[in-house]
C-alpha positions in Angstrom: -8.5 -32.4 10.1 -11.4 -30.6 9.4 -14.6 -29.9 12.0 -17.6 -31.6 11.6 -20.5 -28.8 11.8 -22.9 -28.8 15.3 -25.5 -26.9 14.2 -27.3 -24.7 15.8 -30.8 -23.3 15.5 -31.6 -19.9 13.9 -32.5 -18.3 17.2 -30.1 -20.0 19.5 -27.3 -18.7 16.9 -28.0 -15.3 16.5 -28.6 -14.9 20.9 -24.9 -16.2 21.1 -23.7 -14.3 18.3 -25.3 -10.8 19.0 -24.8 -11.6 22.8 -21.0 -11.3 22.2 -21.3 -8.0 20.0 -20.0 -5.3 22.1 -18.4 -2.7 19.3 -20.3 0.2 18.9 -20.1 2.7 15.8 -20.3 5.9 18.1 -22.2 9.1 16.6 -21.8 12.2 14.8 -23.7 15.8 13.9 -25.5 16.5 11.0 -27.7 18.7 9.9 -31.6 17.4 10.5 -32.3 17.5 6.4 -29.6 15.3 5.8 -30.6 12.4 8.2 -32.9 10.3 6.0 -32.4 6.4 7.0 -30.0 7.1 9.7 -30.7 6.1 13.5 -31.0 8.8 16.0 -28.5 8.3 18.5 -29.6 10.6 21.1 -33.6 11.0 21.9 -35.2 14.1 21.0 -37.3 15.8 23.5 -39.3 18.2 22.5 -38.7 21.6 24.1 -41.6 23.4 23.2 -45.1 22.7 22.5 -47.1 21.7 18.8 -48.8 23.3 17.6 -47.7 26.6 19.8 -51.2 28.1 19.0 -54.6 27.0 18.3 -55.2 26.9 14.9 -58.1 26.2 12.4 -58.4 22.9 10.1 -60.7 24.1 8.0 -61.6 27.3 6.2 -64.5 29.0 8.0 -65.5 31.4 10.4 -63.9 31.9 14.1 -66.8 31.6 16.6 -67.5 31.5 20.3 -69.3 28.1 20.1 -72.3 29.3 22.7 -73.1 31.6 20.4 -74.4 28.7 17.9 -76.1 26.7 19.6 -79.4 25.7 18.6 -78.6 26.9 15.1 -79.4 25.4 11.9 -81.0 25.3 8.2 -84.8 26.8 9.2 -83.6 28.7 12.3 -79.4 30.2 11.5 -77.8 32.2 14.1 -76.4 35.5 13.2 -73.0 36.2 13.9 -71.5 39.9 13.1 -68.1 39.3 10.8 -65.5 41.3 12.8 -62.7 41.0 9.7 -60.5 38.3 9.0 -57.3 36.4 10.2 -54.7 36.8 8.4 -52.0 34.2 7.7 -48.6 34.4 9.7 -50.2 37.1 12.3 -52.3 37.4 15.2 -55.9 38.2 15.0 -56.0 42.2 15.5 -58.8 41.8 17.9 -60.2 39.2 20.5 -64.1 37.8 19.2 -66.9 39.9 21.1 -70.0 37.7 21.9 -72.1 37.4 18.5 -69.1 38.0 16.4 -66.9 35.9 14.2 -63.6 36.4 12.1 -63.2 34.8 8.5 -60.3 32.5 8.9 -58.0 29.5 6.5 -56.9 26.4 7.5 -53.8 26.8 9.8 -54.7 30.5 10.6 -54.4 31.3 14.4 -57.8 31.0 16.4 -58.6 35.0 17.3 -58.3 35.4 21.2 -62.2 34.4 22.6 -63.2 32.0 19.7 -63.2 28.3 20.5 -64.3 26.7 17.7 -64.3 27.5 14.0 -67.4 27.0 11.8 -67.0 25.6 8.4 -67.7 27.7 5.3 -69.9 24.8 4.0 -72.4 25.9 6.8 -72.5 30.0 6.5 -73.9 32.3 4.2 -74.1 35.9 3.8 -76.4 37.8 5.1 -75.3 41.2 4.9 -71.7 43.2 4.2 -70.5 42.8 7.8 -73.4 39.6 9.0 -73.2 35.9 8.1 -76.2 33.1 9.3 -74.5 30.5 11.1 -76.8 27.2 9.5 -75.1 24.5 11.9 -74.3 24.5 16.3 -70.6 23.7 16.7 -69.3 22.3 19.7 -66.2 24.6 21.5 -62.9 23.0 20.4 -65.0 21.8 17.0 -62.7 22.5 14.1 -59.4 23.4 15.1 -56.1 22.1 16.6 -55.6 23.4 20.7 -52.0 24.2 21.8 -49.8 20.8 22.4 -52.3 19.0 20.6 -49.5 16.9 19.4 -46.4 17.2 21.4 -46.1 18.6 24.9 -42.9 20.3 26.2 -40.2 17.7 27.5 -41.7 15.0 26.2 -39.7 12.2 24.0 -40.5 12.6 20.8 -38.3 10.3 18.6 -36.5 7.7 20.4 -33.3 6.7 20.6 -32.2 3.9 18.3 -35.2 4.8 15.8 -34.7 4.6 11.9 -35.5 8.8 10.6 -37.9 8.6 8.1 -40.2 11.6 6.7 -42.3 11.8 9.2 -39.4 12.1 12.1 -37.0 14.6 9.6 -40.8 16.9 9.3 -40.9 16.3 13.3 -37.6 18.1 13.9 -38.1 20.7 11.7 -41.4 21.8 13.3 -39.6 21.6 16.7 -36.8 24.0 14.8 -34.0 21.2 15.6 -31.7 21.9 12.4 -28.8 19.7 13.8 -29.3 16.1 15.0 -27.3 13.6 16.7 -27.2 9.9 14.9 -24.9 6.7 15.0 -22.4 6.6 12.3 -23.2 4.3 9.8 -21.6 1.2 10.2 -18.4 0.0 7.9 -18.4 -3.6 6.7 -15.1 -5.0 5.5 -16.5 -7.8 2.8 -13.8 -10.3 1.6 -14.2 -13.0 -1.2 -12.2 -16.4 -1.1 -11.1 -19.4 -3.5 -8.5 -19.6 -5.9 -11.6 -20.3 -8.7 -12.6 -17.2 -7.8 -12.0 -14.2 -10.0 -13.3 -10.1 -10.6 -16.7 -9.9 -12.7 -14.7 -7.7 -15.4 -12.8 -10.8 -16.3 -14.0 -13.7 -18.2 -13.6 -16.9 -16.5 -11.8 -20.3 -17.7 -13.4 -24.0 -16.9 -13.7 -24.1 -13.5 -13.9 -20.5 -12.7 -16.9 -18.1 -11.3 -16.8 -14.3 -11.1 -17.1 -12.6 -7.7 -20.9 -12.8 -7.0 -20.9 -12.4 -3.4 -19.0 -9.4 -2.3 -21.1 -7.1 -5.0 -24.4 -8.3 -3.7 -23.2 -8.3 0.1 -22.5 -4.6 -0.3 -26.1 -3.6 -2.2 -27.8 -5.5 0.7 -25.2 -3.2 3.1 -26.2 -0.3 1.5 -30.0 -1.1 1.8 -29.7 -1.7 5.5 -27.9 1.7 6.1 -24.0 0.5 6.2 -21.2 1.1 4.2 -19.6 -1.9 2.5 -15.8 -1.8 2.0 -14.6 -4.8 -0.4 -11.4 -6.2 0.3 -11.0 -8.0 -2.7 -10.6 -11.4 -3.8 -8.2 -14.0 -1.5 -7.1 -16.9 -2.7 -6.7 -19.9 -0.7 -3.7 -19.5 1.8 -4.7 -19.7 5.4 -1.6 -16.5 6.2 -2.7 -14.5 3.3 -6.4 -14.4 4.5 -5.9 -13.5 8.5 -3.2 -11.0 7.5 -5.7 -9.4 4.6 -9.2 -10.2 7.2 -6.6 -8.6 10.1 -6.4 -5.0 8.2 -9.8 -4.9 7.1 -11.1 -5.6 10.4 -9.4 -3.0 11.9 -10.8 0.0 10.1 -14.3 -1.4 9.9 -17.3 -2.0 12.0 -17.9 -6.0 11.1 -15.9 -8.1 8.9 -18.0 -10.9 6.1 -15.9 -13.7 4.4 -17.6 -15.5 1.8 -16.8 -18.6 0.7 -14.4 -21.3 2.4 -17.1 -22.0 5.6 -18.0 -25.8 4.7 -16.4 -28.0 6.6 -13.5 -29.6 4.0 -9.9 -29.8 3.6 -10.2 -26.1 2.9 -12.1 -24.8 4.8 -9.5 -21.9 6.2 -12.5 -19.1 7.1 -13.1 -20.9 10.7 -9.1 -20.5 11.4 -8.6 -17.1 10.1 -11.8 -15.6 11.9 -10.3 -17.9 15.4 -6.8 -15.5 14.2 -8.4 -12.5 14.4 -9.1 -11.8 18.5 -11.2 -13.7 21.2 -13.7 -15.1 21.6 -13.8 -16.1 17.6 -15.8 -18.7 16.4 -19.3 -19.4 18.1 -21.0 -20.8 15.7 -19.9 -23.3 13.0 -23.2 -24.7 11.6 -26.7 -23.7 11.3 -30.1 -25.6 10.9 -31.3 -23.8 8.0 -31.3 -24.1 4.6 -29.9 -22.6 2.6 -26.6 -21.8 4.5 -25.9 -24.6 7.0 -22.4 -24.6 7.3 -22.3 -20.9 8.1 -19.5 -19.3 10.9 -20.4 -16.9 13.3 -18.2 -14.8 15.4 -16.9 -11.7 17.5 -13.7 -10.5 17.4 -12.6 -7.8 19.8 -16.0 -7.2 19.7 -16.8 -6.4 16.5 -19.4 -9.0 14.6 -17.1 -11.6 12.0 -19.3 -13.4 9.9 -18.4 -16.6 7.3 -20.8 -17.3 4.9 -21.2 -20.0 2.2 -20.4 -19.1 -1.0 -23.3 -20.2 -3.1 -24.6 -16.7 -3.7 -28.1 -17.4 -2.7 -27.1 -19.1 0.7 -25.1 -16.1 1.1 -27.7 -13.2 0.7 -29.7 -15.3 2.8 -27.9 -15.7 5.7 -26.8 -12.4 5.7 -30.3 -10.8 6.1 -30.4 -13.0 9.4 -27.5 -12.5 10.7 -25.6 -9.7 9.5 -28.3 -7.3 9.5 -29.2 -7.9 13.3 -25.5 -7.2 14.0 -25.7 -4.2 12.1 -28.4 -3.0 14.3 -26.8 -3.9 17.2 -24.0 -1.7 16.1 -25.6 1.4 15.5 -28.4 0.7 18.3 -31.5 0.4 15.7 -34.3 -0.8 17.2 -35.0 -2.4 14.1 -39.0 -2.7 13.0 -40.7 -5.8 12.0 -39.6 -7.1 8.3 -42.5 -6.0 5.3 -44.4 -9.2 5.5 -47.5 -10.9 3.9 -49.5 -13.9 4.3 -50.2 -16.2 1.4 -51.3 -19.6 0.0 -48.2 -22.0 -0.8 -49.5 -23.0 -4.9 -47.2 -26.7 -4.4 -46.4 -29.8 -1.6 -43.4 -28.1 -0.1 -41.4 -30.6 2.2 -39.0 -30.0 4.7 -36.7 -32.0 7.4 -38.1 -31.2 10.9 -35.9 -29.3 13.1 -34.4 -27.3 10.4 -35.4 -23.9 9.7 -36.0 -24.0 5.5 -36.4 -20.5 3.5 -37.7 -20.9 -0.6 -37.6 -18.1 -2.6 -41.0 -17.4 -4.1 -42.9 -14.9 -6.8 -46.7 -13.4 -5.4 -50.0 -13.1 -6.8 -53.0 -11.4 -6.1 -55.7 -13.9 -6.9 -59.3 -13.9 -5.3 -58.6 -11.7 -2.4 -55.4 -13.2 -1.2 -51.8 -13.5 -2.0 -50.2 -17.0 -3.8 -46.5 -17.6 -3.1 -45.5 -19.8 -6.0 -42.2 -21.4 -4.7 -39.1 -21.1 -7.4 -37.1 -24.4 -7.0 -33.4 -24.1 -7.5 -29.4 -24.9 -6.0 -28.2 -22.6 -3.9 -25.4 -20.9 -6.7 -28.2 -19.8 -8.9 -28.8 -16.2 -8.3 -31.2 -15.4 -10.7 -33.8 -17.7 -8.4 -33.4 -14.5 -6.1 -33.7 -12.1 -9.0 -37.1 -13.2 -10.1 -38.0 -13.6 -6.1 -40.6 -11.6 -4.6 -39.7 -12.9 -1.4 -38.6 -15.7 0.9 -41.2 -18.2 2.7 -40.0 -19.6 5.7 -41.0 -23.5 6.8 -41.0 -23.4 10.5 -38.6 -26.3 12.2 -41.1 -27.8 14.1 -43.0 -28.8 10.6 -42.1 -31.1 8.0 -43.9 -29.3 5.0 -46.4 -27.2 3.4 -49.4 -28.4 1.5 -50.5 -26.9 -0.9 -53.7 -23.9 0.0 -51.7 -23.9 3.3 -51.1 -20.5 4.4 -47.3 -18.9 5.5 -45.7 -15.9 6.3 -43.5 -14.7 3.5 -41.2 -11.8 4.2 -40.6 -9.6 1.3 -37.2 -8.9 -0.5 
């Protein structure tokens, strides 16, 4: 006899189900320019200082600041030019009182200089003599040593995405090698005996495997590797012993398809197969993807989702991205998300968490979210998406010129 759902709220699901997630994908070496979207698994501390020597922002003249001050356009200091710094090299000499040095942006502030006037606010006033039209203040103009990062200090932390900033980071702190989690491997199965490859061309009653392709792009996007297991058709045996294998050399396990509670639905059984504690969750208050399973097996995250293709990608940003994170230990950041105006009446069922695709405008200063109405199996409502509005639970609608958070896709 089959289960009747007990759903569960968004929130309460994913604290049992990420609760229960104790696999980890462990971590490997590479080398720092090859780390781009992967999550440091080991902080970085920073074992020297940056910069590692005062340096100029601006193209100018090294100064002692004292010896400016008080100057400007109808009474300029003069300043003997001592030479110039070069790039790359220490100044040859320190900066004698009523000297300067010509220096560039970056160059290395001359031992006694602390401050660098700009070239906007000297002239020439001889072969070796420039008038200094402007006071500077010491430390005006330039960048002091550790300005940015001190020695010992934590300067990526663990668990953090590497971006461009944090690969430039390393290589200013000369760390060619870094250590980060291995991505994690999902196993993604496809069930029904309607179902069949996109390659082929399908008969009445037939759809083409949707689900698995789209499950792994949105893998990739978050960082994993998707492995696709194939099609299964509907025999309870078949599907543990194929889910069984697939589990085992990968990270999480996704079966789409065969989660509403029916005659057939055989994904509850197979995931309760696979190792304890199985199934947590049967049943979610959200729409689209209600009758979604949630488990953990041997402690890796097992997840059954509907197979309507847009309850599925849905569902999976909520719940199998958070468990990917808590596999590699991402401290993931807040989704990309705007504000805008709902453009129709949107109702809802209190208590139940509803997500509507939507397309944005820029109209007047503000962003419209213009709600795309359509069955859960069309995925083409997702294609021309911009991104999905959630109705809160605790509201029964959206009028419209009311204002909601829409997190982009």
């Amino acid at each position: 006899m089959p289960e009747f759902l007990r759903l569960e709220s968004p929130p309460e699901a994913a604290r049992r189900f990420l609760s229960e997630i104790t696999h980890r994908t462990g971590a490997e070496v590479i080398p720092s320019g090859q780390a781009a979207e992967r999550v440091l698994a080991v902080a970085v501390i920073a074992s020297e200082p940056l910069p590692a020597f005062a340096r100029s922002t601006v193209d100018g003249y090294a100064v002692r600041a004292r010896d400016t001050h008080g100057a400007g356009d109808s009474l300029p200091a003069y300043l003997r030019l001592a030479g110039e710094v070069r790039m790359g090299v220490e100044a040859e000499r320190p900066i004698q009182p009523r000297e300067c040095a010509l220096i560039h942006t970056g160059g290395m502030l001359p031992p006694g200089a602390d401050a660098v006037l700009m070239l906007e606010y000297a002239q020439a006033a001889g072969a070796d003599e420039i008038e200094a039209r402007r006071a500077v203040a010491s430390g005006e103009n330039i960048v002091q040593v550790g300005e940015d990062i001190q020695p010992g200090q934590v300067v990526i932390p663990s668990g953090q995405m590497l971006g461009p900033a944090e690969i430039g980071g390393l290589m200013a702190l000369g760390i060619a090698d870094v250590e980060v989690a291995r991505r994690p491997v999902v196993g993604i199965l496809s069930s029904g005996d309607e179902v069949l490859p996109p390659e082929e061309t399908p008969r009445p009653g037939q759809v083409r495997d949707v689900n698995s392709h789209s499950l792994s792009a949105l893998t990739i996007q978050a960082g994993g590797e998707p492995r696709r297991g194939g099609i299964v058709r509907d025999d309870i045996d078949i599907l543990t012993a194929v889910a069984r294998d697939l589990l085992a050399d990968c990270d999480a396990l996704v079966i789409t398809a065969g989660s509403s509670a029916g005659a057939r639905d055989l994904t509850r059984e197979a995931v309760n197969r696979l190792g304890e504690p199985g199934v947590l969750v049967h049943g979610v208050n959200v729409r689209p993807g209600k009758p979604t399973i949630l488990g953990v097996c041997g402690g890796k995250p097992v997840l059954g989702l509907p197979g309507n293709p847009v309850s599925a990608l849905v569902v999976a940003r909520l719940f199998l991205l958070p468990a990917l994170d808590a596999l590699t230990g991402r401290v993931a950041p807040p989704s990309p998300q705007v504000i805008a105006r709902v453009t129709l009446n949107l109702a809802s069922q209190a208590g139940r968490e509803d997500w509507i695709p939507v397309t944005l405008k820029w109209e007047n200063g503000e962003w419209l979210a213009e709600p795309i109405f359509s069955k859960s199996n069309l995925i083409f409502s997702l294609v021309r998406a911009d991104g999905l509005l959630m109705v809160a639970p605790d509201s029964t609608g959206l009028n419209a010129g009311e204002a909601a958070m829409v997190h982009l896709i």
